[in-house]
Every structure is written in structure tokens, then in C-alpha cells.
PyMOL Python script that loads the backbone (N, CA, C, O; Angstrom):
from pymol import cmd

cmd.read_pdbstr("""\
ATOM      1  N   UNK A   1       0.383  -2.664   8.713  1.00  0.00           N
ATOM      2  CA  UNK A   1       0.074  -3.201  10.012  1.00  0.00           C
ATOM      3  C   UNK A   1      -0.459  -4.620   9.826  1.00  0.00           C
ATOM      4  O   UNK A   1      -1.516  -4.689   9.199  1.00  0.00           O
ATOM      5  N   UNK A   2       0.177  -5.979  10.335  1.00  0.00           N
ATOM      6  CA  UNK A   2      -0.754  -6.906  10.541  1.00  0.00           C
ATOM      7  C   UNK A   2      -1.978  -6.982  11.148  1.00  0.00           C
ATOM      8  O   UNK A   2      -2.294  -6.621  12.282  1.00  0.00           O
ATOM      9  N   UNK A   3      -2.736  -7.562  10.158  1.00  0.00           N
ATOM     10  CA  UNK A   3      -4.403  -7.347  10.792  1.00  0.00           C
ATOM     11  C   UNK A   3      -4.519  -8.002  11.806  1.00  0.00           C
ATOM     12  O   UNK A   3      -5.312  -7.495  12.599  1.00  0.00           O
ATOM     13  N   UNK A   4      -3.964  -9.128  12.200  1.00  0.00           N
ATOM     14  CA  UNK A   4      -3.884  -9.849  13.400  1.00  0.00           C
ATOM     15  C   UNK A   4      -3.690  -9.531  14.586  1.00  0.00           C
ATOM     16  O   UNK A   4      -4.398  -9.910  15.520  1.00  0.00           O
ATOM     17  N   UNK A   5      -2.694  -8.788  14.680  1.00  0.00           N
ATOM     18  CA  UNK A   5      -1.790  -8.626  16.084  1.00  0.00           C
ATOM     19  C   UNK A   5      -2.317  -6.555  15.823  1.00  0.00           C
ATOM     20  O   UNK A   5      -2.961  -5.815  16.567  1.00  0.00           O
ATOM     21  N   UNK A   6      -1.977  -6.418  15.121  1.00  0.00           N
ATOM     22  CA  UNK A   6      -1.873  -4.479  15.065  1.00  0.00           C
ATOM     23  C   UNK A   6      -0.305  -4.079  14.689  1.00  0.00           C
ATOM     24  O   UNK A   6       0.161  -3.120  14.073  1.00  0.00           O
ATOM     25  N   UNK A   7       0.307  -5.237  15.332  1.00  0.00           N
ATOM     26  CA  UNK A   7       2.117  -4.653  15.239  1.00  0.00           C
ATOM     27  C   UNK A   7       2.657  -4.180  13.611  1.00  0.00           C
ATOM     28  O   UNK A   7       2.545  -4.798  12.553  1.00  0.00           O
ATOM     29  N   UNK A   8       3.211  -2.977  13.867  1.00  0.00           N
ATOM     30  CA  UNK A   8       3.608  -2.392  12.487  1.00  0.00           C
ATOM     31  C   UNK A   8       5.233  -2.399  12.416  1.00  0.00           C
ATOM     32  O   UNK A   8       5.810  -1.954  13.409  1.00  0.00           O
ATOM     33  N   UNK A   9       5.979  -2.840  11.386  1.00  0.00           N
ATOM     34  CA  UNK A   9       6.635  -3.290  11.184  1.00  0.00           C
ATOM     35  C   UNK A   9       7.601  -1.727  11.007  1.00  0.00           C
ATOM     36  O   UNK A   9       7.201  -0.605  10.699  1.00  0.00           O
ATOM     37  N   UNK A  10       9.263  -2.313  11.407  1.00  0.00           N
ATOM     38  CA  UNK A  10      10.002  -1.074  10.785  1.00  0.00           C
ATOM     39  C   UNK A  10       9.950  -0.818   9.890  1.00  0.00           C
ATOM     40  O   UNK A  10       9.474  -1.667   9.138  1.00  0.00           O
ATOM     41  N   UNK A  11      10.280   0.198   9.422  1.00  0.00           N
ATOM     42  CA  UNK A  11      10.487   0.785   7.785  1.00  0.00           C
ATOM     43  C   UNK A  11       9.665   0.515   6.787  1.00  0.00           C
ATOM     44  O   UNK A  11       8.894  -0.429   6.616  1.00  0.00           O
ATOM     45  N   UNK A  12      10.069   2.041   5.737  1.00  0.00           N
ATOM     46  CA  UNK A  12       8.983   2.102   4.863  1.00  0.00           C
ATOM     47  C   UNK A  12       8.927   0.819   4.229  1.00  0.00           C
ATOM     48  O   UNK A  12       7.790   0.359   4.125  1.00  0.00           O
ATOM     49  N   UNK A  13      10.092  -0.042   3.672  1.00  0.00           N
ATOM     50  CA  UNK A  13       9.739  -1.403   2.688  1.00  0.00           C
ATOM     51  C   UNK A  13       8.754  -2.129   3.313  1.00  0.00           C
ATOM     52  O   UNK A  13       7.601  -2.139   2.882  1.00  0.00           O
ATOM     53  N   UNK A  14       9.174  -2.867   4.500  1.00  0.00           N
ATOM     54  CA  UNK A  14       8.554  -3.991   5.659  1.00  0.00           C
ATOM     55  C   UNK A  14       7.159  -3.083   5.262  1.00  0.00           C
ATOM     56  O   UNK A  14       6.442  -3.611   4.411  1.00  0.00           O
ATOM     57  N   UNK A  15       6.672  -1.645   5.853  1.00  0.00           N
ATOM     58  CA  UNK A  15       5.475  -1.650   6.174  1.00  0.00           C
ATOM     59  C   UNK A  15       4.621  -1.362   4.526  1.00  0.00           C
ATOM     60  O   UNK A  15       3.404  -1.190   4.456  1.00  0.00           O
ATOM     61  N   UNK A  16       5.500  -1.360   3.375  1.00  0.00           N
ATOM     62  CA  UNK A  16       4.948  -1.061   2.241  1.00  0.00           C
ATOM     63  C   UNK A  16       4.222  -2.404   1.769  1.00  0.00           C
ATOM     64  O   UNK A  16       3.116  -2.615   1.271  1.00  0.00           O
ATOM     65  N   UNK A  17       5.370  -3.284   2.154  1.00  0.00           N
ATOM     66  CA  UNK A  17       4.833  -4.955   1.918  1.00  0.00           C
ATOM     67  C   UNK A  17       3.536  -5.229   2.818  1.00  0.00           C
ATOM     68  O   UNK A  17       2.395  -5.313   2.362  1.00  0.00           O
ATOM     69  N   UNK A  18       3.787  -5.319   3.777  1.00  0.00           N
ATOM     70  CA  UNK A  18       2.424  -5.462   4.607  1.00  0.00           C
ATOM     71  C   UNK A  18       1.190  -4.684   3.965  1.00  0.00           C
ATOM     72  O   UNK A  18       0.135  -5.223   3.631  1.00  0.00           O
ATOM     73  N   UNK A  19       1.450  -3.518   3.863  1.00  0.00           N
ATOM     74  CA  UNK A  19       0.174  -2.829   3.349  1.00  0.00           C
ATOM     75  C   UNK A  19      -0.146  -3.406   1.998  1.00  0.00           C
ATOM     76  O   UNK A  19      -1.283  -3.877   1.951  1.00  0.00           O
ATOM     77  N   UNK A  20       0.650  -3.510   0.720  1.00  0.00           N
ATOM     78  CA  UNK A  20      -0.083  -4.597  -0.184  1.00  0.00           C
ATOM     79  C   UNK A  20      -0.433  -5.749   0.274  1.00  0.00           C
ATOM     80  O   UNK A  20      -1.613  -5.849  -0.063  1.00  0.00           O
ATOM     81  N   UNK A  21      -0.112  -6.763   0.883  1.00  0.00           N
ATOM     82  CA  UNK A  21      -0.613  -7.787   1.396  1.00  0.00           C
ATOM     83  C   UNK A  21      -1.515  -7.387   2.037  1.00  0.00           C
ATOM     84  O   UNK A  21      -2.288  -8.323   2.242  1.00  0.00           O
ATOM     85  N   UNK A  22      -1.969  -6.172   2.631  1.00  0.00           N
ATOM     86  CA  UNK A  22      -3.392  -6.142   2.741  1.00  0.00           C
ATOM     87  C   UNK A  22      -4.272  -5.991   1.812  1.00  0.00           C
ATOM     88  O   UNK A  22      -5.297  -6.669   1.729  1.00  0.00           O
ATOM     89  N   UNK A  23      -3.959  -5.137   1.079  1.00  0.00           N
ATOM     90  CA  UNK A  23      -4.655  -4.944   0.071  1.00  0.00           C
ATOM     91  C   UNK A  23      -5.178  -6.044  -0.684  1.00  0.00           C
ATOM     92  O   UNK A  23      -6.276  -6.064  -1.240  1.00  0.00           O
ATOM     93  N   UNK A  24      -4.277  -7.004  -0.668  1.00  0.00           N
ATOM     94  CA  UNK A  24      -4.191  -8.016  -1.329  1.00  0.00           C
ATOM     95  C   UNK A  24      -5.495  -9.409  -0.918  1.00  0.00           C
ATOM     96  O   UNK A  24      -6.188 -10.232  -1.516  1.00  0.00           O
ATOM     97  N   UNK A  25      -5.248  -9.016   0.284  1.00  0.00           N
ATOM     98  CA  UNK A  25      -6.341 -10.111   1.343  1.00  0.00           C
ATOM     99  C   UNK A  25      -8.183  -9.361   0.912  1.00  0.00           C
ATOM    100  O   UNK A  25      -9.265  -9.947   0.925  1.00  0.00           O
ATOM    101  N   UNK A  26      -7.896  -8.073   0.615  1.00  0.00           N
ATOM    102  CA  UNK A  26      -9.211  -7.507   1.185  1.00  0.00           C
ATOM    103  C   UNK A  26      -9.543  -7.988  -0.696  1.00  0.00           C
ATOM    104  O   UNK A  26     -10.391  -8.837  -0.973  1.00  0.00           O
ATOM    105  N   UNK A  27      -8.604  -7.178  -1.917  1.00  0.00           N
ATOM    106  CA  UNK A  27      -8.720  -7.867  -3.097  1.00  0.00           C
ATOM    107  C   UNK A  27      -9.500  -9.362  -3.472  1.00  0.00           C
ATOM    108  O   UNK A  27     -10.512  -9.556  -4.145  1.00  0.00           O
ATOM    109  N   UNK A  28      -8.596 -10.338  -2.748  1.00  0.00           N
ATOM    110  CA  UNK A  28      -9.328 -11.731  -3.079  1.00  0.00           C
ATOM    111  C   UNK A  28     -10.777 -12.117  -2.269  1.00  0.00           C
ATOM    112  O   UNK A  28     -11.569 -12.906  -2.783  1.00  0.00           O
ATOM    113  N   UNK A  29     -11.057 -11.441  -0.873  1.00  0.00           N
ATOM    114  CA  UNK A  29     -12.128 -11.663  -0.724  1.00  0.00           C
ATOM    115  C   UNK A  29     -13.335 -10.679  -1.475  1.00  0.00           C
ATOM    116  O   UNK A  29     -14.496 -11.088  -1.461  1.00  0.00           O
ATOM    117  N   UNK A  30     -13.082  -9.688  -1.967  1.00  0.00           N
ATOM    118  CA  UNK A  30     -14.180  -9.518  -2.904  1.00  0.00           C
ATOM    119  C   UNK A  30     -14.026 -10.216  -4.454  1.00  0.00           C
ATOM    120  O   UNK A  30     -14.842  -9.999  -5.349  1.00  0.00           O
ATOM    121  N   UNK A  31     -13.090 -10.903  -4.573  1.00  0.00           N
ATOM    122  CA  UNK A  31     -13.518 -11.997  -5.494  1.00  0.00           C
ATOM    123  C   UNK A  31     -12.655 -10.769  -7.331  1.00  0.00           C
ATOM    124  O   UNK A  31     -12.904 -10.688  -8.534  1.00  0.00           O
ATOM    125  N   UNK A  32     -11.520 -10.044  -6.195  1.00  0.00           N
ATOM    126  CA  UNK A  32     -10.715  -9.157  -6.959  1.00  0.00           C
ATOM    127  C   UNK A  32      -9.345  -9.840  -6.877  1.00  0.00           C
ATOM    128  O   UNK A  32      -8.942 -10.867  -6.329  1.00  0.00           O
ATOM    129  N   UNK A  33      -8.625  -8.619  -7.835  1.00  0.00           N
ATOM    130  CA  UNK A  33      -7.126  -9.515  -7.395  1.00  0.00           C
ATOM    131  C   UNK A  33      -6.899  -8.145  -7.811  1.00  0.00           C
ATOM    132  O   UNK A  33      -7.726  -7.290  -8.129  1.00  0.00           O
ATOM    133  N   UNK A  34      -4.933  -8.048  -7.722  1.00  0.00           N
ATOM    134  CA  UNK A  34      -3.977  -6.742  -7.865  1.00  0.00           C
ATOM    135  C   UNK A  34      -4.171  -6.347  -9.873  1.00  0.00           C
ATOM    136  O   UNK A  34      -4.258  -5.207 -10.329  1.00  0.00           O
ATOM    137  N   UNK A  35      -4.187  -7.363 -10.527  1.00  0.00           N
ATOM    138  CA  UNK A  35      -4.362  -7.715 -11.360  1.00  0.00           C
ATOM    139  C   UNK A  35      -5.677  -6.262 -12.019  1.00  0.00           C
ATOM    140  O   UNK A  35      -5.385  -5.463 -12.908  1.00  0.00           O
ATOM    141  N   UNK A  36      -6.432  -6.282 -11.608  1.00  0.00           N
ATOM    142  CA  UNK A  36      -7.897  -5.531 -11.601  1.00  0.00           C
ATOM    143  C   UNK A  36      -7.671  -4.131 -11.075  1.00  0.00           C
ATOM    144  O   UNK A  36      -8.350  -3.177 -11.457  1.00  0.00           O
ATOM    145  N   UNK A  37      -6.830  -4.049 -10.311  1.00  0.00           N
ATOM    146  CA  UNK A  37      -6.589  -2.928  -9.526  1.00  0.00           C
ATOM    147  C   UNK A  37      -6.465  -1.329 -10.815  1.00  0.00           C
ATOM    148  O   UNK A  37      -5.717  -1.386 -11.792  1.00  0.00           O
ATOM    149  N   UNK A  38      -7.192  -0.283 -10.561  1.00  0.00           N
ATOM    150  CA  UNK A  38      -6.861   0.606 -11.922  1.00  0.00           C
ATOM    151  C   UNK A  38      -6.861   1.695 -11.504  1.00  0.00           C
ATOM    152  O   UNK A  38      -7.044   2.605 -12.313  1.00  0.00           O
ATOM    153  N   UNK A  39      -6.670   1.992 -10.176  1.00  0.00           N
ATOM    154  CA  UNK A  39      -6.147   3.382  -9.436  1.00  0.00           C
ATOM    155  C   UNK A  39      -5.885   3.496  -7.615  1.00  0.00           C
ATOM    156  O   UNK A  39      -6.571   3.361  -6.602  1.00  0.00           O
ATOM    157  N   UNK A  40      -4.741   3.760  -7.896  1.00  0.00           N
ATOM    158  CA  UNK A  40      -4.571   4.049  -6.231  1.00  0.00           C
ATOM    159  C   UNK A  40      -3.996   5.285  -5.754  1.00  0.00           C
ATOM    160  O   UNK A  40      -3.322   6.067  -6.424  1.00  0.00           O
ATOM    161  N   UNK A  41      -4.427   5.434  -4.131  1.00  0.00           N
ATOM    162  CA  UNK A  41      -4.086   6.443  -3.657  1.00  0.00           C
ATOM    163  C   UNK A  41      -2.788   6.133  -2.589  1.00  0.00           C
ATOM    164  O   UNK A  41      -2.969   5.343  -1.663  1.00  0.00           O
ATOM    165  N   UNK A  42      -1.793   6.639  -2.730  1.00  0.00           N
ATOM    166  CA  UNK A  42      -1.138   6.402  -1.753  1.00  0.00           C
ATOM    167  C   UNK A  42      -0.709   7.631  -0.913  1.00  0.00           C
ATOM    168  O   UNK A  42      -0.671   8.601  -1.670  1.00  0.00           O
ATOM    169  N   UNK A  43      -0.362   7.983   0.393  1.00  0.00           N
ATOM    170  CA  UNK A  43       0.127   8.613   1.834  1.00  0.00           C
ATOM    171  C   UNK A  43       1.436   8.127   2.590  1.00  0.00           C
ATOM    172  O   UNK A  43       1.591   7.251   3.440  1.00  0.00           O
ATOM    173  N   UNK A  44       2.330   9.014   1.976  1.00  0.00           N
ATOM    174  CA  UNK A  44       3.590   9.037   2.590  1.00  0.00           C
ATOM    175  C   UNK A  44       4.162  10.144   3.521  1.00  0.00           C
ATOM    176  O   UNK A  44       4.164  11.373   3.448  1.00  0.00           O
ATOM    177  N   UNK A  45       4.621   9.298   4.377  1.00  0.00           N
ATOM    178  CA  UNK A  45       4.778  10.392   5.692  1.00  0.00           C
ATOM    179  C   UNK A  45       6.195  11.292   5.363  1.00  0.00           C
ATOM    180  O   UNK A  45       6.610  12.331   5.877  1.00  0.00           O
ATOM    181  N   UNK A  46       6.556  10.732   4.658  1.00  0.00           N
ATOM    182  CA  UNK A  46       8.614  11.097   4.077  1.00  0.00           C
ATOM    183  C   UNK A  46       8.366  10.859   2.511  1.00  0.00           C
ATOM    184  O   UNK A  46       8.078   9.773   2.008  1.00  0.00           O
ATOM    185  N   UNK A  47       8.552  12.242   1.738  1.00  0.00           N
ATOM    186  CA  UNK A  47       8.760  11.918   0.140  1.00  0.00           C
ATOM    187  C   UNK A  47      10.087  11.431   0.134  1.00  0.00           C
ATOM    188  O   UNK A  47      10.452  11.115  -0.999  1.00  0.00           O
ATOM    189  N   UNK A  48      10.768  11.297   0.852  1.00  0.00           N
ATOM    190  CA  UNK A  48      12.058  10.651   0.753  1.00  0.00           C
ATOM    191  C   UNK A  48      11.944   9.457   0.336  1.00  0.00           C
ATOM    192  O   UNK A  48      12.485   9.126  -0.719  1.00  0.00           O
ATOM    193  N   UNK A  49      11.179   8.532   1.122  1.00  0.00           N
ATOM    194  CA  UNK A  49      10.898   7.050   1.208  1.00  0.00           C
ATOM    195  C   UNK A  49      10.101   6.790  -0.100  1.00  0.00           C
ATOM    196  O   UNK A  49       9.346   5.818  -0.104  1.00  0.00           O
ATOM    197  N   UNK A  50      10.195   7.552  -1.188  1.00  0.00           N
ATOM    198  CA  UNK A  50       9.704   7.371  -2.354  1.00  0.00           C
ATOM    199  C   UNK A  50      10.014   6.342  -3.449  1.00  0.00           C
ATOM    200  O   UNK A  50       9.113   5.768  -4.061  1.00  0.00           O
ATOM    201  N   UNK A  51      11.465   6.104  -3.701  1.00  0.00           N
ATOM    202  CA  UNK A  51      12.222   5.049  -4.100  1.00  0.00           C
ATOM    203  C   UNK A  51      11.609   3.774  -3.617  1.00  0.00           C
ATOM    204  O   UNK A  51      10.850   3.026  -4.233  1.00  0.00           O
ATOM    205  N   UNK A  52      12.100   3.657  -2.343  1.00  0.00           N
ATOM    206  CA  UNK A  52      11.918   2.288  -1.423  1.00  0.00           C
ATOM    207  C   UNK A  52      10.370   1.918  -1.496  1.00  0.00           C
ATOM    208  O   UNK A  52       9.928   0.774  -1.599  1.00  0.00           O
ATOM    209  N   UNK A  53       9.465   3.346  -1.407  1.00  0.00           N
ATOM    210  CA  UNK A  53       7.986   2.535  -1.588  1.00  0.00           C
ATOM    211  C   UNK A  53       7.557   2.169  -2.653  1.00  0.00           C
ATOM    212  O   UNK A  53       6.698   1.294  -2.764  1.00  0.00           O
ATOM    213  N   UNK A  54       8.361   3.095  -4.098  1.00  0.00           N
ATOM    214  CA  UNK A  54       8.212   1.906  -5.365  1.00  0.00           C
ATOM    215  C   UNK A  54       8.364   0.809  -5.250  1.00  0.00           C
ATOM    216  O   UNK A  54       7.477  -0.027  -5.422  1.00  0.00           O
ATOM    217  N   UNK A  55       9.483   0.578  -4.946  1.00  0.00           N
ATOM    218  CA  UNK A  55      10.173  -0.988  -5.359  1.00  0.00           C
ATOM    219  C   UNK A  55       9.446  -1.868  -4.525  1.00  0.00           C
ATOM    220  O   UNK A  55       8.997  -2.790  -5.205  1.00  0.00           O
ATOM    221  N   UNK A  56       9.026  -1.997  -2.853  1.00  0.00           N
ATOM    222  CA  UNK A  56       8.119  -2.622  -2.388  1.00  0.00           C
ATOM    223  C   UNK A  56       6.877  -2.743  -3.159  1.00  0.00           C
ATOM    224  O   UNK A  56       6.403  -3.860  -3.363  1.00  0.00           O
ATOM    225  N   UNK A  57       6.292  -1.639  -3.621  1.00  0.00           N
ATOM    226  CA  UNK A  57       4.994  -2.152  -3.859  1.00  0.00           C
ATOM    227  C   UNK A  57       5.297  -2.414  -5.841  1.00  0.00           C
ATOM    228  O   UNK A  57       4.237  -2.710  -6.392  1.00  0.00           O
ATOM    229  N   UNK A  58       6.042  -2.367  -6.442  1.00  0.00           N
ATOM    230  CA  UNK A  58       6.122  -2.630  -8.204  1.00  0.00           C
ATOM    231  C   UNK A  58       6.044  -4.498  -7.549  1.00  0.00           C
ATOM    232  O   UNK A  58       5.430  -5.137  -8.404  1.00  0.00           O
ATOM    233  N   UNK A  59       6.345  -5.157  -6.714  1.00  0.00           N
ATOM    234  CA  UNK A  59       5.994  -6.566  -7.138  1.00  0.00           C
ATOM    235  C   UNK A  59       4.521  -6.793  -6.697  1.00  0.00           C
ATOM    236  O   UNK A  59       4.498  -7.949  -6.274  1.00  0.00           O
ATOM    237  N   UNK A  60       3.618  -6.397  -6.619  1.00  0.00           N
ATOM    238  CA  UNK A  60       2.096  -6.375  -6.263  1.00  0.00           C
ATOM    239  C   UNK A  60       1.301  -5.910  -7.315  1.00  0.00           C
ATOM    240  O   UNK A  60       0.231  -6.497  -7.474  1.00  0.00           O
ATOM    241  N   UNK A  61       1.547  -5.092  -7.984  1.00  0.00           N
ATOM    242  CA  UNK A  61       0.536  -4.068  -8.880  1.00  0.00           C
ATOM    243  C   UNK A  61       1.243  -4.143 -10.412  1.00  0.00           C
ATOM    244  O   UNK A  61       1.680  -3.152 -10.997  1.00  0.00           O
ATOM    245  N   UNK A  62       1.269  -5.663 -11.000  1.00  0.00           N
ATOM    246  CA  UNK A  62       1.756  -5.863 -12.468  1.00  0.00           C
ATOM    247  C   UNK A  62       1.231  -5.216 -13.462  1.00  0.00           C
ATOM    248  O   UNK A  62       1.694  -5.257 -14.601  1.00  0.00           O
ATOM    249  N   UNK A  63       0.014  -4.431 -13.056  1.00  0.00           N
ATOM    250  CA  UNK A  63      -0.892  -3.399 -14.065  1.00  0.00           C
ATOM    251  C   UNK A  63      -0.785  -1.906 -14.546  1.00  0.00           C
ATOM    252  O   UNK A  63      -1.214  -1.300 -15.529  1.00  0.00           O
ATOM    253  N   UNK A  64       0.075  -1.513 -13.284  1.00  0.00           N
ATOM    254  CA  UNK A  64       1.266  -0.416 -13.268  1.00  0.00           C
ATOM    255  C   UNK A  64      -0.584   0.716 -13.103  1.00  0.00           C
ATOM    256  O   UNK A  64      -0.922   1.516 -13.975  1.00  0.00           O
ATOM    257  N   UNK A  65      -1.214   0.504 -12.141  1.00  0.00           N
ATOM    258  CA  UNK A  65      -2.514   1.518 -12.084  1.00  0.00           C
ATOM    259  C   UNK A  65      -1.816   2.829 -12.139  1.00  0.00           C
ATOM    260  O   UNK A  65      -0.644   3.201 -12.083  1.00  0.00           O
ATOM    261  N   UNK A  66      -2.959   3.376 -12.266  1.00  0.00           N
ATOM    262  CA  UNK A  66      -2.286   4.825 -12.425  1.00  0.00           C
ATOM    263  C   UNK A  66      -2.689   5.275 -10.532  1.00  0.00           C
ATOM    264  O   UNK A  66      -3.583   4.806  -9.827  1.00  0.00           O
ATOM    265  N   UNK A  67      -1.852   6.109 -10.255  1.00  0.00           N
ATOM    266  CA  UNK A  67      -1.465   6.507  -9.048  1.00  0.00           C
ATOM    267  C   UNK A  67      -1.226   8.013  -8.992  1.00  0.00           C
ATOM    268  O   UNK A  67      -0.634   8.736  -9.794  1.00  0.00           O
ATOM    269  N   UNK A  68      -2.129   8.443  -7.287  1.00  0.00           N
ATOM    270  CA  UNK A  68      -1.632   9.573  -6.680  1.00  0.00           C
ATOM    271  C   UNK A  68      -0.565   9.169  -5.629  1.00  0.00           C
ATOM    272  O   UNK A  68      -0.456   7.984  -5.315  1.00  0.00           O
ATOM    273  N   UNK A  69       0.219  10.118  -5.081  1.00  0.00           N
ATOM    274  CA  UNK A  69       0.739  10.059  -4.721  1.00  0.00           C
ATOM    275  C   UNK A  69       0.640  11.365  -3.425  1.00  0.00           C
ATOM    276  O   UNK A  69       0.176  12.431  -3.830  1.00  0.00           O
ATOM    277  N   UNK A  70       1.039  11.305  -1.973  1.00  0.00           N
ATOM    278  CA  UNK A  70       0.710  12.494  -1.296  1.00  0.00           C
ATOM    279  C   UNK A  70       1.160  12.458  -0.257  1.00  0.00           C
ATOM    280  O   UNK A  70       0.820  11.584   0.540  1.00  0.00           O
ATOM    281  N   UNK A  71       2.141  13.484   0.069  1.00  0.00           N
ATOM    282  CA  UNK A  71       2.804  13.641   1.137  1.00  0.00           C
ATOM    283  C   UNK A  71       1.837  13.682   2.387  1.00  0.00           C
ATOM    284  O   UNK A  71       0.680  13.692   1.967  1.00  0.00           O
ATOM    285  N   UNK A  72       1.885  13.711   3.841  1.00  0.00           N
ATOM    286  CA  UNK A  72       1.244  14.027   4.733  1.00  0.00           C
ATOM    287  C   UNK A  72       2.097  13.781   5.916  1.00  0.00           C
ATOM    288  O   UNK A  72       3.100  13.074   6.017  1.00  0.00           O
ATOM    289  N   UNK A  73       1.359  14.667   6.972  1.00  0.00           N
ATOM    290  CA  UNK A  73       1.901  15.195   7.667  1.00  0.00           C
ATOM    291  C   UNK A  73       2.490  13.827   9.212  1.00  0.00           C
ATOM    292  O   UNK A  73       3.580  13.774   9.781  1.00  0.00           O
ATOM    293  N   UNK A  74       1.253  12.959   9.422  1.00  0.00           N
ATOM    294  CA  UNK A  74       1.028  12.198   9.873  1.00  0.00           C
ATOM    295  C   UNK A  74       0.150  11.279   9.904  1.00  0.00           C
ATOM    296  O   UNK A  74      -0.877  11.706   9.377  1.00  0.00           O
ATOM    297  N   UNK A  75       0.017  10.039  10.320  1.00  0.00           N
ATOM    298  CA  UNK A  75      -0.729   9.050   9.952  1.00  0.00           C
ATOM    299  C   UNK A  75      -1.121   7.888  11.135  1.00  0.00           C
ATOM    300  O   UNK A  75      -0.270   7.611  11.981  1.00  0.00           O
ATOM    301  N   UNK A  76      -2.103   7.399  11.148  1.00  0.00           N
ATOM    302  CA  UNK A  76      -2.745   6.624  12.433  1.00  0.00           C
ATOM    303  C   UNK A  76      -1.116   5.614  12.768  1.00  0.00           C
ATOM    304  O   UNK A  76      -0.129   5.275  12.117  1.00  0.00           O
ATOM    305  N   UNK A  77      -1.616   5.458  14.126  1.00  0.00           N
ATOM    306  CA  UNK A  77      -0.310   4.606  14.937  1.00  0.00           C
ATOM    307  C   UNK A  77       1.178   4.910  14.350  1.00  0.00           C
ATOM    308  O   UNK A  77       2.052   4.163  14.790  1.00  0.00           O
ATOM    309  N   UNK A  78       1.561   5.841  13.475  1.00  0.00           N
ATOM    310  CA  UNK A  78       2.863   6.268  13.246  1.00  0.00           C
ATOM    311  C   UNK A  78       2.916   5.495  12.176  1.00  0.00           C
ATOM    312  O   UNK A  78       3.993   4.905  12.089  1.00  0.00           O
ATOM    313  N   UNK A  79       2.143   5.268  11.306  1.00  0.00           N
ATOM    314  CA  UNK A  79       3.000   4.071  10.223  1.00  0.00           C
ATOM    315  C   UNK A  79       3.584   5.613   9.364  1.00  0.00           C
ATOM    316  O   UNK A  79       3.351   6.770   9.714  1.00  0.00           O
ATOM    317  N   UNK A  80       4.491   5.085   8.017  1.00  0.00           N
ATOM    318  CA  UNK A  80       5.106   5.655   7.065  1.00  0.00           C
ATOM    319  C   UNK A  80       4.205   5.836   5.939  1.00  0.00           C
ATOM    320  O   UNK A  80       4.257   6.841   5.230  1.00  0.00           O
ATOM    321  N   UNK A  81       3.427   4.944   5.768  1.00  0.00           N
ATOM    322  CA  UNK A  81       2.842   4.963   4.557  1.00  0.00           C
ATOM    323  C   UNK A  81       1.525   4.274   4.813  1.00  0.00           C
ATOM    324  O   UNK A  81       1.415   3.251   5.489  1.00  0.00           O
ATOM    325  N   UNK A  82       0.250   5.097   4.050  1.00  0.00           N
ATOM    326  CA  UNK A  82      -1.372   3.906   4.010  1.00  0.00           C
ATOM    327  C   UNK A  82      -1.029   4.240   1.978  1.00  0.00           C
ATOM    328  O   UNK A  82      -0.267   4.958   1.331  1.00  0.00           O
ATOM    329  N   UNK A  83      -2.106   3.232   1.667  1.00  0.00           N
ATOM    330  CA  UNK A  83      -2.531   3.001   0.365  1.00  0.00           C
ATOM    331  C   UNK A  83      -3.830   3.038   0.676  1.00  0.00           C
ATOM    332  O   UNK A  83      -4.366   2.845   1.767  1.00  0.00           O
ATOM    333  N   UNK A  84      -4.495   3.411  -0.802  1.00  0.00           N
ATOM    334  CA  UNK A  84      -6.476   3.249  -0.828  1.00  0.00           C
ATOM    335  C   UNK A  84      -5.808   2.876  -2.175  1.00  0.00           C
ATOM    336  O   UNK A  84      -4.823   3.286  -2.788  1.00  0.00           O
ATOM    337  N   UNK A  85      -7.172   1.503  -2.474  1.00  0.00           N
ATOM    338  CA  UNK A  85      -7.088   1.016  -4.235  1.00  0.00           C
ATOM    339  C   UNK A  85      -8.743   1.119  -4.497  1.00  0.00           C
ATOM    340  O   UNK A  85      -9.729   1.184  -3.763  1.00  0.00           O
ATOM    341  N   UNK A  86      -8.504   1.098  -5.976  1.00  0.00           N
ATOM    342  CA  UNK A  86      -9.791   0.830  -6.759  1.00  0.00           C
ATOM    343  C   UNK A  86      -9.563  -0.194  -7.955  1.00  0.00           C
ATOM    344  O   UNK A  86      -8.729  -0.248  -8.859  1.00  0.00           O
ATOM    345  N   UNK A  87     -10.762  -1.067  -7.549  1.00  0.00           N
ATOM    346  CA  UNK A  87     -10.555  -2.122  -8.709  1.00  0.00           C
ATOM    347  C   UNK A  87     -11.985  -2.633  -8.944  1.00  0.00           C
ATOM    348  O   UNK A  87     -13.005  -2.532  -8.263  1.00  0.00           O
ATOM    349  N   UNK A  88     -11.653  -3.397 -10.497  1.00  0.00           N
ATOM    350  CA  UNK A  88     -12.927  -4.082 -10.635  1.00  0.00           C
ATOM    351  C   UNK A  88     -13.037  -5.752 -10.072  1.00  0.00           C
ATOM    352  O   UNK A  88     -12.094  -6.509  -9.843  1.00  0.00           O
ATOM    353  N   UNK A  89     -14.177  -5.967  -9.970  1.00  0.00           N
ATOM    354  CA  UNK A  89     -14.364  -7.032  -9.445  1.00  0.00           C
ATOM    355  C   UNK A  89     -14.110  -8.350 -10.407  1.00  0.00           C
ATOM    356  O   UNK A  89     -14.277  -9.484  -9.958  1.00  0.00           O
TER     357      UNK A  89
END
""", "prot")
cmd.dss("prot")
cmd.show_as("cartoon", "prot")
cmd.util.cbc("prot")
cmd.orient("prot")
């Protein structure tokens, strides 16, 4: 979802990108980067869209964190997919 507006973008890629680029924004203001990142959680609404949400998010996370992964049933405003990260500062 752009933090700006709220508008969520079609499809799992579009909204996989957006969601690292959030991640990414919230990363540099604590004075983090993707770089640091050393575990995430991710929520997919379709294990289908599993492929496509690799490949969106493998250009963000060059550290290859180790990752859950978790189907669910549904998710705020209909998106496809949220992420949660952990990193050091």
C-alpha cells in the first residue's frame, strides 16, 4: 500500500514491491538498511503467488534472511501479501 494515498496496487508483484519499499523507508529511518535485515515474516493470501513474491522481493533482501513464510486466510484492505522484518540497526 502507498503510505501516502492508501491505494494498493494490482497484483501480487506491484503490491510485493511496494511492501519492500516500505520496509525499506521504515529500514533507513531507523538508521537500518535491507542489508541488516536477518529474519522475516511474510503473509500470503494465495500460496500460488509464491514464485512471483520471490522474485519481487529477491531484489530488496541481498542477505537472503532467513524467512517464514504463511498462508492466510485474509488480510487488511484485501492486499495479497504483508511482510514483518527484523534487523539490526
Amino acid at each position: 500500500m502507498a503510505p501516502a494515498t492508501g491505494e494498493v496496487s494490482p497484483g501480487i508483484a506491484a503490491q510485493a514491491e511496494q511492501s519492500c519499499k516500505n520496509v525499506g523507508a521504515i529500514l533507513a529511518d531507523s538508521g537500518s538498511g535491507f542489508h541488516k535485515v536477518f529474519k522475516t515474516t511474510c503473509f500470503l493470501a494465495d500460496m500460488g503467488d509464491s514464485a512471483a513474491f520471490n522474485e519481487a522481493c529477491a531484489k530488496f533482501f541481498p542477505s537472503k534472511p532467513a524467512r517464514s513464510c504463511v498462508a492466510v486466510k485474509a488480510l487488511p484492505k484485501g492486499v495479497l501479501y504483508e511482510i514483518e522484518a527484523a534487523a539490526e540497526r
